[in-house]
C-alpha positions in Angstrom: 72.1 -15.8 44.5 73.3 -18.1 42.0 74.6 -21.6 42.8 78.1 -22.6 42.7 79.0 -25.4 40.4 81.3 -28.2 41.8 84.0 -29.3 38.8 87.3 -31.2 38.9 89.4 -29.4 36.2 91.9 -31.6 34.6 94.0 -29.9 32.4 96.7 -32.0 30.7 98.4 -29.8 28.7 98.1 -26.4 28.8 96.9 -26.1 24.8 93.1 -27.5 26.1 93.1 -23.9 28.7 91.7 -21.6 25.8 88.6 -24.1 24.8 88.3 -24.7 28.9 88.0 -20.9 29.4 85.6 -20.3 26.6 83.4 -23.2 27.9 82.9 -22.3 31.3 82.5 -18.3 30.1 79.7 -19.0 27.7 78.1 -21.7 30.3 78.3 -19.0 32.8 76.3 -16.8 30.2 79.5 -14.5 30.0 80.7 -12.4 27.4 84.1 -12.2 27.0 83.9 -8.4 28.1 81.9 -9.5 31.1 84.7 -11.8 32.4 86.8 -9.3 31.3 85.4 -6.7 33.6 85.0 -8.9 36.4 88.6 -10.3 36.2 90.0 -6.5 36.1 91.7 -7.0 32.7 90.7 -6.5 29.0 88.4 -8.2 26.6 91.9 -8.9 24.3 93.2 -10.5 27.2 90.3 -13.3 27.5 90.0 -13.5 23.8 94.1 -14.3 23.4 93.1 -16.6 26.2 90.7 -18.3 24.1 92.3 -18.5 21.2 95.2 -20.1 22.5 97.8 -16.8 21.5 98.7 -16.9 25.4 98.4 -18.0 28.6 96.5 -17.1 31.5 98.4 -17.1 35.1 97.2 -20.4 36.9 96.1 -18.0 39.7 93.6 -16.1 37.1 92.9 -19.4 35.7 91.6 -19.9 39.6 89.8 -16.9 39.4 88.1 -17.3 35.9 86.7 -20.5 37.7 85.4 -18.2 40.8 84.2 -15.8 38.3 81.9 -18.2 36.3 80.5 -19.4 39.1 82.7 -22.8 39.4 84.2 -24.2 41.9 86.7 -27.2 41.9 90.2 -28.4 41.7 92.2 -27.4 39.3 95.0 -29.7 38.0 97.4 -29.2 35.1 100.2 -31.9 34.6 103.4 -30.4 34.8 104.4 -28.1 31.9 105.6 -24.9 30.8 103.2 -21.8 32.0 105.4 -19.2 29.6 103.6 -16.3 31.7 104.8 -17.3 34.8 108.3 -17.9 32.8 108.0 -14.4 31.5 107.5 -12.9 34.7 109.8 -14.7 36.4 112.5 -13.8 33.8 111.4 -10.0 33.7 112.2 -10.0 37.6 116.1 -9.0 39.2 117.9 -11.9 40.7 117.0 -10.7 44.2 113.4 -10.7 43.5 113.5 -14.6 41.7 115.2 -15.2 45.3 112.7 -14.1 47.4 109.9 -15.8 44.9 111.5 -19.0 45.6 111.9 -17.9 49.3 108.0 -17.3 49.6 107.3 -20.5 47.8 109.0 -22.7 50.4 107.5 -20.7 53.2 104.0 -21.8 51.1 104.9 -25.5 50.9 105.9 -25.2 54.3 102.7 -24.1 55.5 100.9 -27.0 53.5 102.8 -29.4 54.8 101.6 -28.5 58.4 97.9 -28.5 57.2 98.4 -31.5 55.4 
């Protein structure tokens, strides 16, 4: 069983994620096939990733911490994540409705715990 690593992630502008994700693969001992596999996507994927031709979701950003062992908090100053802007714009205006219903539900719910 390995040991998890405790990290604060600062991230303040989303053009430092690629060098990030290659850094904590390869000190994981990762290939990018490896993280890859255990992310369920493609070895394209991470290496786009890495080489900064797109952008990783911040949930598999989340994730790609879990999978290389690291755990921390992960914050990136506000910005533009063009994924979730793609997604967002791919979806019907009923689904972008519920989205932003589900999100207040979410902060709702954080407030309480807070």
């Amino acid at each position: 069983m390995h040991s998890v690593s405790h990290i604060k992630v600062r991230l303040v502008d989303l053009s430092q994620v690629g060098s990030a994700i290659r850094s904590w693969r390869l000190k994981a001992g990762l290939s990018q096939q490896q993280l890859a596999t255990r992310l369920g996507t493609t070895q394209s994927a991470v290496s786009r990733w890495e080489n900064g031709r797109d952008e990783p979701r911040l949930s598999t950003l989340a994730a790609i911490l879990r999978e290389c062992e690291l755990e921390g908090v992960l914050m990136v100053e506000p910005g533009i994540d063009r994924a979730q802007l793609r997604q967002q714009l791919a979806l019907t205006p009923r689904q972008r409705a519920e989205s932003v219903m589900n999100v207040n539900r979410l902060r709702a719910i954080g407030r309480r715990t807070d």
